[in-house]
C-alpha angles and dihedrals in degrees: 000000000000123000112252129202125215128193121199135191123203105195100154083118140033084260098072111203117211118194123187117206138177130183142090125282109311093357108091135146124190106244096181132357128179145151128237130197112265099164097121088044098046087042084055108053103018105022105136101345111144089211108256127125088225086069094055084045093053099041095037092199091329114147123239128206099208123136116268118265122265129259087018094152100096105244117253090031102135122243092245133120118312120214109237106237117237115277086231113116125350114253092020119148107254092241096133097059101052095046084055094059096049104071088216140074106201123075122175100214119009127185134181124204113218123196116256102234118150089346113149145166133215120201114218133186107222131174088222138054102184106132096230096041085053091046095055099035105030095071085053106055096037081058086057085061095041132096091201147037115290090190097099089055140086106231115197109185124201144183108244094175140319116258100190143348092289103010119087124189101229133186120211105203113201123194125161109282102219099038078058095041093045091047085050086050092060106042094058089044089073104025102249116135117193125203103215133031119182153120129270094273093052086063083070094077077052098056102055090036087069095038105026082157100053107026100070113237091232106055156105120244110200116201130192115230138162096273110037140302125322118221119198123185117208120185107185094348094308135119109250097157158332151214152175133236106199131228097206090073085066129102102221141327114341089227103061094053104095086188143017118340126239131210137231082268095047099259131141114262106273101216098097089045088052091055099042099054091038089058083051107058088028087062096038086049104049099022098238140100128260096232097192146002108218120208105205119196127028128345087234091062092061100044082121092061094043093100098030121121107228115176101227128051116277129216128201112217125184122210092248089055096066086035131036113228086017116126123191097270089051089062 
């Protein structure tokens, strides 16, 4: 088999993380990996936003000047060199810089992480599944369920399962549309074309993708960003939903909390909770049972969770676990 290369692009916080990666299947090995600096870019697009979709529907690409978010810098990034990003346009995704730094062109298989901010999906119940027929009705009738605009939204609608003869279990998948179209820009600026582009809960198909005997179909994948945790649903093996459980609701560094969390109103951290009632609805719904939560990324990310009841059996998993040659702040 040929070696491949994959190139991937971790910009869930103003410090963007490239890794460059080559082998075959599961057999990979990081080749490179390096930050560069994202900061205009991230100020830009997230600054301030508080992560709801209300939010996107209300400023319509209008800039805030809010202060940036705490704890941005991605954990496990190493305190190494960070590439200054190119002077050219302001708010521009830092794409130039990091293709500078790789001495090739080509890459077999390229993915970019967005931030989820203010990401969503809507779950609809339609009597057809033709792709054209979803990508012309399915914004419609999401807006029906909305209390606000989805116009300034992509909107990417897909088949989940089909629930009778003429009745088709659809997800409507929402994510800022300039943040998307700028990105785009860019890209075909300077000829790369990536093959994925999606948030830190879409990397749990991936996951099981790379490793379908080991990752449970039925399970929860749970991923540290800058802004919170990422939460991916899989249902034999297959994406259903997502969510986020934010970091701004917290009262200090996770690390330094040796039990439950509490919030700015006094309240316990809500991730376990989450969990819990999303297992819930996720096994009435689809009549299974989730098998496992896996925790992906350093033990220490996840301290807040250590004392937590969660209902199904959890699994600690290190980056170089998933990738040979890959450290933690490759991941």
């Amino acid at each position: 088999m040929e070696t491949e290369t994959i190139l991937s692009i971790d910009a869930t916080g103003p410090t963007i993380r490239a890794v460059l990666a080559e082998g075959n299947g599961t057999d990979m090995v990081v080749k490179d990996a390096f930050s560069v600096d994202g900061s205009d870019w991230w100020n830009t697009h997230f600054r301030g936003k508080s992560g709801t979709a209300e939010e996107v529907s209300a400023q319509d690409g209008t800039e805030d000047t809010s202060s940036t978010p705490p704890n941005s810098t991605p954990l496990g990034s190493p305190n190494g060199e960070v590439l200054p990003a190119p002077s050219k346009g302001k708010g521009r995704f830092p794409l130039e810089a990091i293709l500078n730094r790789i001495p090739i062109t080509h890459f077999d298989e390229s993915l970019i992480v967005l931030p989820p901010h203010q990401a969503m999906a809507l779950h609809l119940e339609l009597p057809f599944s033709q792709k054209a027929s979803l990508s012309r009705i399915a914004p419609l009738e999401a807006q029906d369920k909305l209390p606000f605009s989805v116009q300034s939204f992509h909107c990417n609608a897909h088949t989940l399962r089909k629930l009778s003869a003429n009745l088709f279990d659809i997800q409507v998948d929402l994510y800022p549309d300039k943040i998307l179209a700028d990105l785009i820009s860019t890209c075909k600026e300077l000829q790369f074309e990536p093959s994925l582009i999606t948030i830190p809960p879409g990397l749990g198909e991936l996951c099981h993708t790379l490793y379908p005997k080991y990752i449970s179909k039925e399970c929860l994948l749970v991923f540290r960003s800058a802004i919170g945790y990422s939460v991916a649903v899989l249902i034999d093996g297959d994406p259903v939903g997502y969510f986020t459980v934010p970091l701004e609701t917290h009262t200090g560094p996770l690390e330094t909390h040796s039990g439950p969390l509490e919030t700015h109103s006094g309240h316990k951290f809500p991730g376990p909770s989450s969990l819990n009632i999303c297992i819930a609805a996720i096994e009435e719904r689809f009549s299974t049972k989730i098998e496992r939560v896996y925790f992906i990324g350093p033990e220490g990310e996840f301290a807040a969770w250590k004392d937590c009841v969660i209902i199904r059996q959890s699994e600690y998993l290190q980056f170089e676990d998933l990738i040979p040659n890959c450290s933690n702040g490759d991941g």
